[in-house]
GUKE-954178 format. One record per atom (N, C-alpha, C): residue in one letter; x, y, z. Coordinates in steps of 0.2 Angstrom, whole numbers, plus 5000, padded with zeros to 4 digits. Atoms other than C-alpha are relative to their C-alpha. Layout:
BEGIN
aXYZ;...
***
This chain:
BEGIN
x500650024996;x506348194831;x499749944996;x500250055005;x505448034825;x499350035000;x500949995003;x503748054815;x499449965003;x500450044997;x502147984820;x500149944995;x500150075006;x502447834805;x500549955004;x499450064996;x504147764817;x499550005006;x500150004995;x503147804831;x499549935000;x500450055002;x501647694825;x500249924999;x499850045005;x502647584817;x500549945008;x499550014995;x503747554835;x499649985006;x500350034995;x502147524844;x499749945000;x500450075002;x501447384833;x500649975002;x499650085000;x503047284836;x500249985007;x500250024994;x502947304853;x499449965003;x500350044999;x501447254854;x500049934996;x499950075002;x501747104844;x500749945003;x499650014996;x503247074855;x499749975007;x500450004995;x502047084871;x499549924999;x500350065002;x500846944861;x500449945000;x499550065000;x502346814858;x500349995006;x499750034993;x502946824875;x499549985004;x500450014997;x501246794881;x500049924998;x500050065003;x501146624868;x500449965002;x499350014998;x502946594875;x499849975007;x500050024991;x502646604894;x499449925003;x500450055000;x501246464893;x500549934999;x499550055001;x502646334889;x500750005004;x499449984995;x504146404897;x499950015005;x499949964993;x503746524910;x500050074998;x499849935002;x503746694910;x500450035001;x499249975002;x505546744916;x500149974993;x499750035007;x506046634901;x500150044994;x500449965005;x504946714888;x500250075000;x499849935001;x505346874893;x500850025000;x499449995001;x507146844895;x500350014991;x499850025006;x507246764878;x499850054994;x500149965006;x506346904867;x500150075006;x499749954998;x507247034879;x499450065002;x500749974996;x505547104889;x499950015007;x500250014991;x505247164905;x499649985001;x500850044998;x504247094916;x499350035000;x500549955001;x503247214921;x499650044996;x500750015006;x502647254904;x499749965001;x500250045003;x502347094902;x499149995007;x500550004997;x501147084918;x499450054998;x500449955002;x500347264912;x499549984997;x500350015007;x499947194895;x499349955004;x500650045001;x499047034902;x499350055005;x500649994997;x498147134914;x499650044998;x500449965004;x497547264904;x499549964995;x500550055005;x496747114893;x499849975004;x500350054998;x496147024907;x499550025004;x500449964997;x495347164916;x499050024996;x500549985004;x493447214914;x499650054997;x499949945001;x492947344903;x499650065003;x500249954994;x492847504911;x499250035002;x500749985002;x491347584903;x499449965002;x500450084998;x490347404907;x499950025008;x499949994994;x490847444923;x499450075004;x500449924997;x490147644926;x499349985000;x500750005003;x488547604917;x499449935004;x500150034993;x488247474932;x499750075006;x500249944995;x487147564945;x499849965006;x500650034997;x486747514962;x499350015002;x500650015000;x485147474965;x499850065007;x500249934994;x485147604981;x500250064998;x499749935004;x485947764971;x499150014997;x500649975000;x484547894969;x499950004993;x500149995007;x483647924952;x500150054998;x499749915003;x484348084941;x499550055002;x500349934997;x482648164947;x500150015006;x499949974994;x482848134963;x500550055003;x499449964997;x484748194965;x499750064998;x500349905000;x483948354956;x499550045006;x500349994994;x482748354969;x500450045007;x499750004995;x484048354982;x500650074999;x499649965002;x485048474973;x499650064999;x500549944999;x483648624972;x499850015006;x500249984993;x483448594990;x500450035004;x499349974996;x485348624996;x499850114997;x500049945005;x485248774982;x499450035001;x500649974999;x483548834989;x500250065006;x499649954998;x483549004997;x500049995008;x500050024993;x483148925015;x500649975002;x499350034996;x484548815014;x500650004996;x499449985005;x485848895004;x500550025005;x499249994996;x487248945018;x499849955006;x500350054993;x486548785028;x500649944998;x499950055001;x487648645030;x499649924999;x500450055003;x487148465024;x499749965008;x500250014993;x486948425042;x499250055003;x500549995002;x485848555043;x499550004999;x500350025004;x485048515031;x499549975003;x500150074997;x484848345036;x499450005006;x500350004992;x484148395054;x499250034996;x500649955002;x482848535047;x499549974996;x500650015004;x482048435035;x500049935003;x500450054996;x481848285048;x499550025005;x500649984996;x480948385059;x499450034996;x500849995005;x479648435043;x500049954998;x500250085003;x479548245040;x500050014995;x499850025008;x480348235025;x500849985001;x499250065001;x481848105021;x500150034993;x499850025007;x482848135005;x500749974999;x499450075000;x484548035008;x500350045005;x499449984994;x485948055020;x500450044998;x499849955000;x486948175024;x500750004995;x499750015006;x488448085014;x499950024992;x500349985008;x487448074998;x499850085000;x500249915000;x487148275002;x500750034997;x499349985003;x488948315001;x500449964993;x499650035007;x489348184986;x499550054992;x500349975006;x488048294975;x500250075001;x499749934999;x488848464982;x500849984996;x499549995001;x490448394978;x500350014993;x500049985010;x490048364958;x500250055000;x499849905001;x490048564959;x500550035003;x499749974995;x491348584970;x499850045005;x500449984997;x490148664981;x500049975008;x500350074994;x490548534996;x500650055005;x499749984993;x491448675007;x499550045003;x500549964995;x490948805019;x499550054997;x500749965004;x489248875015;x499750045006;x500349954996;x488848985032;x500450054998;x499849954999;x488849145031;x500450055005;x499349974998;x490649225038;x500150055001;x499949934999;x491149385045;x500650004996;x499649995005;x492349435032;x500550045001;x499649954998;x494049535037;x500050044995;x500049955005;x494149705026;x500649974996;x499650015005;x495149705013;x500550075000;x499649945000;x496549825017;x500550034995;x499549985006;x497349935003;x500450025000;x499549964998;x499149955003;x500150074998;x500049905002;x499650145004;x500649994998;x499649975003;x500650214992;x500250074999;x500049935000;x501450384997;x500650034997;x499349965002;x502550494989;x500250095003;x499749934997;x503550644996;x500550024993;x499549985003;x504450744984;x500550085004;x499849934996;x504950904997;x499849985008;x500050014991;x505050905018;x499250035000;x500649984996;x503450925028;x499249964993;x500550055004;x502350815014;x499649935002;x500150094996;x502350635022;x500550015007;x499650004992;x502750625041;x499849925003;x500350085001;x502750415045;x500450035011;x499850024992;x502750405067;x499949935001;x500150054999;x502850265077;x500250015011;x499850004992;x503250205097;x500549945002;x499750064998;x504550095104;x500150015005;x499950004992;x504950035120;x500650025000;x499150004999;x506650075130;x499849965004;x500150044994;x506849955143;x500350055006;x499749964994;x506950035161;x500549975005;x499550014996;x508050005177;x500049925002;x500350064998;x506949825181;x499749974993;x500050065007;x506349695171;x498950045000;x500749965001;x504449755165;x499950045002;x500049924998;x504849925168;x500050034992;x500149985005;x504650015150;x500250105000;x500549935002;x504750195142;x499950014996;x500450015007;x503850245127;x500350064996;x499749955004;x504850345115;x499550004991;x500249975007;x503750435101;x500450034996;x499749965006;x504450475086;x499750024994;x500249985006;x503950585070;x500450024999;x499449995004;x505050575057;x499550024992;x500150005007;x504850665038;x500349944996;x499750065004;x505050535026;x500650034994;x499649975005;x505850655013;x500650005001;x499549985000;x507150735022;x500549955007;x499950054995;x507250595036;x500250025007;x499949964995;x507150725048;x499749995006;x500650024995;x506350695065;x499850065002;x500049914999;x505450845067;x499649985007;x500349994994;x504650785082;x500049945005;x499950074999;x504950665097;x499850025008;x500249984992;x504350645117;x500149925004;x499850054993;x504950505132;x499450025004;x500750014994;x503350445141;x500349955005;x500150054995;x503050335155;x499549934999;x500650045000;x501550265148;x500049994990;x500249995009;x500750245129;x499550005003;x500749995001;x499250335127;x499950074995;x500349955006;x498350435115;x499950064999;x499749924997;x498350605125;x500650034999;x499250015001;x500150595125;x500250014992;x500049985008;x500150575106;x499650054996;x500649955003;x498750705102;x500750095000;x500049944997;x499750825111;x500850004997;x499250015003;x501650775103;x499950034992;x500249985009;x500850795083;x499650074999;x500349914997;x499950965090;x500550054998;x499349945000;x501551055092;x500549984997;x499550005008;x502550965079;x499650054995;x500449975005;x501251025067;x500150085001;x499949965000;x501351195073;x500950035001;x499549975004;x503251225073;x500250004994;x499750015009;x503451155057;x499550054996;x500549945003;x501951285053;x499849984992;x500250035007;x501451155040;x499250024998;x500649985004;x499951225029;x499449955001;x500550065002;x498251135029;x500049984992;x500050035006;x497851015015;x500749974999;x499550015004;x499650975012;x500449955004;x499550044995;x500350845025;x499749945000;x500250084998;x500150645026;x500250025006;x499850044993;x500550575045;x499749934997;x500350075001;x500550395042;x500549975007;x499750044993;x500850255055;x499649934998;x500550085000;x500450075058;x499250025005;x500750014995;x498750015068;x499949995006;x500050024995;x499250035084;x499450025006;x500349974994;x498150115099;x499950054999;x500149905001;x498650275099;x500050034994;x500149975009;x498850275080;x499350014998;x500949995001;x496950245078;x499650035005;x500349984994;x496250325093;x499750054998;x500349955002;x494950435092;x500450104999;x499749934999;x495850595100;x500450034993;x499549975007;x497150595085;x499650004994;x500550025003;x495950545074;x499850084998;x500549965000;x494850705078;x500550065000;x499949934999;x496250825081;x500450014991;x499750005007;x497250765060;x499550044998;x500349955002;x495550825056;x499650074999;x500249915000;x495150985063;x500650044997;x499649985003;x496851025057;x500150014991;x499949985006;x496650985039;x500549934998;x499550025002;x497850845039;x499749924999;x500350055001;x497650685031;x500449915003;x499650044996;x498050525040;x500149904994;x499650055003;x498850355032;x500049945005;x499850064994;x498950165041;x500349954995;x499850065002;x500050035038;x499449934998;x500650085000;x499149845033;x500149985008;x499850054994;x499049745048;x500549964998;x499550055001;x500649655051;x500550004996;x499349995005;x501749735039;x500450045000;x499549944999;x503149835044;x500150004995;x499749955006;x503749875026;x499650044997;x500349955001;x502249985026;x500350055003;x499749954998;x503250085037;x500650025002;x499350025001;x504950075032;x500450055005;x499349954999;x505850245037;x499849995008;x500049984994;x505250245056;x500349915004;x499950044994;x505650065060;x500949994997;x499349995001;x507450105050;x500350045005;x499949964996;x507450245060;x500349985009;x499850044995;x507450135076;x500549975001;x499550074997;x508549995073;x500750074998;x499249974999;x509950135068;x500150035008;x500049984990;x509550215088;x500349935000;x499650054996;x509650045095;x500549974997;x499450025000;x511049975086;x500750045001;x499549964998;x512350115091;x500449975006;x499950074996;x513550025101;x499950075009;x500349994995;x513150165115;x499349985002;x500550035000;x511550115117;x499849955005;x499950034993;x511450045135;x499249944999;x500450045000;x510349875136;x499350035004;x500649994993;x509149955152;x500350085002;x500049934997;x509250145157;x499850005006;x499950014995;x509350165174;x499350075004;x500449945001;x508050305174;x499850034997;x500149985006;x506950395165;x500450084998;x499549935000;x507950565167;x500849964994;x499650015001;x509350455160;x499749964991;x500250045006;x508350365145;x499750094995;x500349945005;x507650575140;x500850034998;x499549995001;x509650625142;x500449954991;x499750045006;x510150485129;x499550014992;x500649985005;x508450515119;x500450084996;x499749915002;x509050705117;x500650014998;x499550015005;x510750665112;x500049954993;x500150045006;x510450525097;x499750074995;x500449955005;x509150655088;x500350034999;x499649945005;x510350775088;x500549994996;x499550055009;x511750675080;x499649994995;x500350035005;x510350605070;x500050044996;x500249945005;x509850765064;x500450054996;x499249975001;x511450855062;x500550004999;x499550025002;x512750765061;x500249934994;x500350055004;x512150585053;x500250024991;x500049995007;x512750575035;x499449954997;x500350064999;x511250485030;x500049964992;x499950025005;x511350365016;x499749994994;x500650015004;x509750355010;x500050084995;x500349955001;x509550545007;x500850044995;x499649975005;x511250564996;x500750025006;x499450004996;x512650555011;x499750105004;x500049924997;x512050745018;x499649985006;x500250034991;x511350755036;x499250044999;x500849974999;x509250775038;x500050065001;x500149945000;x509250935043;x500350044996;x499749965002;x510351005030;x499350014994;x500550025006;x508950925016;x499350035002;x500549984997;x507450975027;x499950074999;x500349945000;x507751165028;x500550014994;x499949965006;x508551175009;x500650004998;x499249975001;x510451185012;x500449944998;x499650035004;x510851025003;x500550024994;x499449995008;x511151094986;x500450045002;x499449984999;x512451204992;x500649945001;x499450074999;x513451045000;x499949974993;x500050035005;x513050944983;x500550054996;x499949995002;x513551064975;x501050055001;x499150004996;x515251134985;x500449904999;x499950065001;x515650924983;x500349984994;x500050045007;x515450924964;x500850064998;x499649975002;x516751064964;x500849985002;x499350044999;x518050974974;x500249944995;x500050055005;x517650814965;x500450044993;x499649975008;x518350924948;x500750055001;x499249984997;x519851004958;x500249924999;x499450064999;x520450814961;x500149964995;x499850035007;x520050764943;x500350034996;x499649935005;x520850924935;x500849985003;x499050004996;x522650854948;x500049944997;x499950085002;x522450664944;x499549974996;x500450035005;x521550614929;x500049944998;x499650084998;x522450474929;x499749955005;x500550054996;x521450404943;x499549985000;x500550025002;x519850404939;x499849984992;x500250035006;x519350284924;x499650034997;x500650005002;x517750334924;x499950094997;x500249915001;x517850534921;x499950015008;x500449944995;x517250674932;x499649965004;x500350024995;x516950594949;x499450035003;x500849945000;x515050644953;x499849975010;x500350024994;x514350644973;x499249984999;x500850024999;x512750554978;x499450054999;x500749965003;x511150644971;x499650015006;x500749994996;x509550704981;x499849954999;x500750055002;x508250614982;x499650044996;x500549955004;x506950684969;x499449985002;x500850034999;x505450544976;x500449985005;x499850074998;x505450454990;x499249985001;x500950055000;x503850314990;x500149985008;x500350054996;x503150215004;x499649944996;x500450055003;x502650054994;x499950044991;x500249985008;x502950124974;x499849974997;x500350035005;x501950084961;x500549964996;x499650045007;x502449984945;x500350064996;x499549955005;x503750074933;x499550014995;x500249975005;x502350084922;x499550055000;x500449964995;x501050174933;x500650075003;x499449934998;x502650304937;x500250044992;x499949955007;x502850344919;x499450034998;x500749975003;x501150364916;x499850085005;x500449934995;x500950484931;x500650074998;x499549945001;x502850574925;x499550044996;x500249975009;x501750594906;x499550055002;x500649974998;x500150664915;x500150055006;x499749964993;x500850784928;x499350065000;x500449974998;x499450894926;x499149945004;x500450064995;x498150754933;x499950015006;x499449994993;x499150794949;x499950025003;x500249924999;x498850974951;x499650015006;x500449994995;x498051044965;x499550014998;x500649995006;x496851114953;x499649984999;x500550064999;x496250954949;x500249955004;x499650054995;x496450834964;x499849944998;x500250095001;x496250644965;x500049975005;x500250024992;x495850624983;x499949925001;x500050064998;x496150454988;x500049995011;x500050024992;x496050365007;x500850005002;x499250024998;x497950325005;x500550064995;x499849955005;x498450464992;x499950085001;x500149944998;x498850634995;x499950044994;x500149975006;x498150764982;x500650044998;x499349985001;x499750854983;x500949975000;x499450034999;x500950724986;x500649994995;x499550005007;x501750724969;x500450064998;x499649935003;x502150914969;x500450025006;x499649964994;x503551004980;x499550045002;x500249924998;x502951144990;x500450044999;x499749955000;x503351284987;x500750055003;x499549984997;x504251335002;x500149975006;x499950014992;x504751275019;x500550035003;x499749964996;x504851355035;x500449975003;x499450024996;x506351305044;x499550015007;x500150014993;x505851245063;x500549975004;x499650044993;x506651205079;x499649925001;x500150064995;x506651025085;x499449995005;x500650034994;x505050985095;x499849945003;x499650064996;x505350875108;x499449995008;x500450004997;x504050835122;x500249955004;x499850064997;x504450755137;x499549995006;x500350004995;x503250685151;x500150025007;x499849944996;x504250775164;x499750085000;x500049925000;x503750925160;x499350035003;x500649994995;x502551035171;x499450004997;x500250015001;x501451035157;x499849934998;x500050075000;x501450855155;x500049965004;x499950054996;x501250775171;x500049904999;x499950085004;x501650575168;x499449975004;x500550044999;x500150515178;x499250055000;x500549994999;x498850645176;x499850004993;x500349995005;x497750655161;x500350074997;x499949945002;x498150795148;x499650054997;x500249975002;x497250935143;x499850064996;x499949955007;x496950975126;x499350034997;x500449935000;x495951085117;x499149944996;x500550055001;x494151035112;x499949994993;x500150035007;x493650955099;x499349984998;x500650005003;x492150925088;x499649915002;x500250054998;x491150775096;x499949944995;x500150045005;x490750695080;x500550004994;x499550005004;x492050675066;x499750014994;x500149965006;x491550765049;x500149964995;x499749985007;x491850735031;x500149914999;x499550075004;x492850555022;x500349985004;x499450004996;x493950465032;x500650014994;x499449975005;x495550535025;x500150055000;x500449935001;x494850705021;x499850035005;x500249954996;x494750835032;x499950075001;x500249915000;x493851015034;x500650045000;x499749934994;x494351175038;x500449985005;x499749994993;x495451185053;x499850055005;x499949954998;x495351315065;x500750015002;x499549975001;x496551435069;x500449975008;x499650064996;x497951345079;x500650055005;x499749944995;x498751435095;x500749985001;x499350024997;x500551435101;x500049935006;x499950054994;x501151275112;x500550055006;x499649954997;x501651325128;x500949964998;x499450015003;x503351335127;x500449935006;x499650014992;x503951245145;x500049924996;x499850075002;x503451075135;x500649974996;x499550025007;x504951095122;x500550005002;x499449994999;x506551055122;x500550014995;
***
């Protein structure tokens, strides 16, 4: 690396290079000159114009004679900055203080003293969109986190629709609850998360239901009935489906099946196809997410037997041919131990591994998007049947309203946070399939 002494030393001879070719070009030319002492030209015009130009500072210290005096711009700058006209534009401004007979410069000279400050954008007062916080949920055990959602099936005609709800646990990726509409509406959804909630004879305090920000996801009715139950609710951001990963996974595995008909010719025929996928889903499905075992095995408990039947073949075929496997004692796909919706930083998961009593039901930590129990298994879960709701059903007619149980006119407590429930009756049954 050269020092500052060659460096110095490398600029004087250029510059005295830049000088002799100046001396030169007055007799020659200035190709000539610069040919001869091996100069570009373009230096060479730099140089003179750098020395022929006027000096800059000479220049600034020039005022015109119409540029305002430093008290006035302060003038004009305690005015913008005054509590009258402080979200007013220079326009504004302008306007408001002609009609009180007063002049202080143009609206240009308003924005060149706003600019000094970078102050020269928008100064009215704005309706502001919330600032949505993304949810961070964790399931460690079934019936903890349940993420719903609705998709269309296309019908027999073009803008013919039917509306398939689905509630899926995130844990065990089990659908514990699903219903074929006609329509979307928020009755229809009150009365689907009703009777899931009680087959699965999920406890209060202890369940998310998350979902995007659709209609029927924010509707008052659901809204009013997660509360009377105790159950706390969850929304995706706007416009982000990787808040709700597992239900729109959940979709594209349905519609990509290559049975999976473009247009159902019926709706009889759209709840028939509906009623078989779930149940492959549920039962048959090795799911990959979830350690290769099918939903319903991991839901009601009976994975670790398979895991564990697995790990014992796996050592049958390495005790015959040890010769095959390089690596040792072949091992099957694990449980899942967490699954997140949007996990924290690897630092923020150590720290909550370190602090497990934090946690505790004991001491909660009630958040809008954080369940106070989300970090701990439960204790036990009840095995349920499939709850299935279809708008065929004579409770259910598809164009009459439904009618569910009442509900508390005003909505109580935190959003998130929910009372007491009351005691929660049997659905009838004729809905279920």
């Amino acid at each position: 690396m050269r020092d500052n002494g060659d460096t110095a030393s490398s600029g004087a001879r250029r510059e005295r290079r830049l000088t002799a070719a100046e001396n030169l070009a007055t007799t020659v030319g200035v190709s000539q000159a610069c040919g001869a002492l091996d100069l570009p030209r373009a230096s060479f015009y730099r140089q003179r114009k750098r020395r022929t130009e006027p000096d800059c500072q000479s220049i600034a210290k020039r005022c015109s004679p119409r540029a305002l005096a430093a008290e006035e711009q302060e003038h004009v700058r305690q005015t913008l900055y005054s509590e009258r006209f402080m979200d007013k534009s220079p326009y504004q401004v302008y306007a408001a203080l002609l009609d009180d007979g007063v002049y202080l410069c143009s609206v240009r000279t308003m924005y060149r003293i706003l600019e000094q400050e970078n102050a020269s954008k928008e100064r009215r007062n704005q309706l502001r969109r919330p600032n949505y916080r993304k949810p961070e949920l964790l399931a460690t055990g079934p019936n903890q986190v349940w993420s719903w959602d609705i998709t269309k099936l296309k019908g027999p005609e073009k803008w013919t629709y039917y509306y398939l709800y689905v509630i899926l646990d995130i844990y065990s990726r089990y659908v514990v609850g699903w219903m074929l509409a006609h329509r979307e509406q928020a009755e229809l959804a009150t009365k689907l998360i009703d009777e899931t909630l009680t087959k699965q004879n999920v406890c209060e305090d202890e369940l998310i239901i998350h979902s995007d920000r659709g209609p029927s996801m924010t509707s008052h009715s659901v809204t009013q009935l997660l509360i009377s139950l105790g159950v706390t609710k969850s929304h995706s951001r706007p416009h982000v489906s990787n808040d709700n990963p597992f239900s729109e996974s959940q979709f594209k595995t349905m519609k990509y099946r290559p049975d999976f008909p473009a247009r159902f010719g019926c709706y009889e025929d759209g709840l028939s196809s509906s009623r078989k996928f779930f149940d492959w889903y549920n039962n048959e499905h090795y799911h990959s997410g979830i350690g290769l075992v099918t939903p319903a095995s991991l839901h009601y408990g009976k994975a670790s037997e398979i895991v564990a039947s697995r790990k014992q073949t796996l050592a049958l075929a390495y005790a015959a041919h040890a010769e095959r496997f390089v690596n040792g004692t072949p091992t099957p796909p694990d449980l899942p131990s967490a699954v997140w919706i949007n996990p924290p930083s690897n630092q923020e998961q150590d720290q909550k591994k370190r602090l497990p009593e934090i946690h505790c039901p004991q001491k909660p930590q009630d958040t809008s998007l954080t369940h106070r129990r989300s970090e701990y298994p439960l204790a036990s879960c009840v095995p349920a049947e499939l709850a299935s709701v279809s708008s065929d059903s004579p409770t259910i007619p598809p164009d009459e309203p439904l009618n569910t149980r009442v509900m508390p006119e005003k909505i109580p407590g935190v959003w998130g946070l929910a009372p007491s429930s009351p005691q929660m009756t049997q659905p009838p049954q004729a809905a279920l399939h």
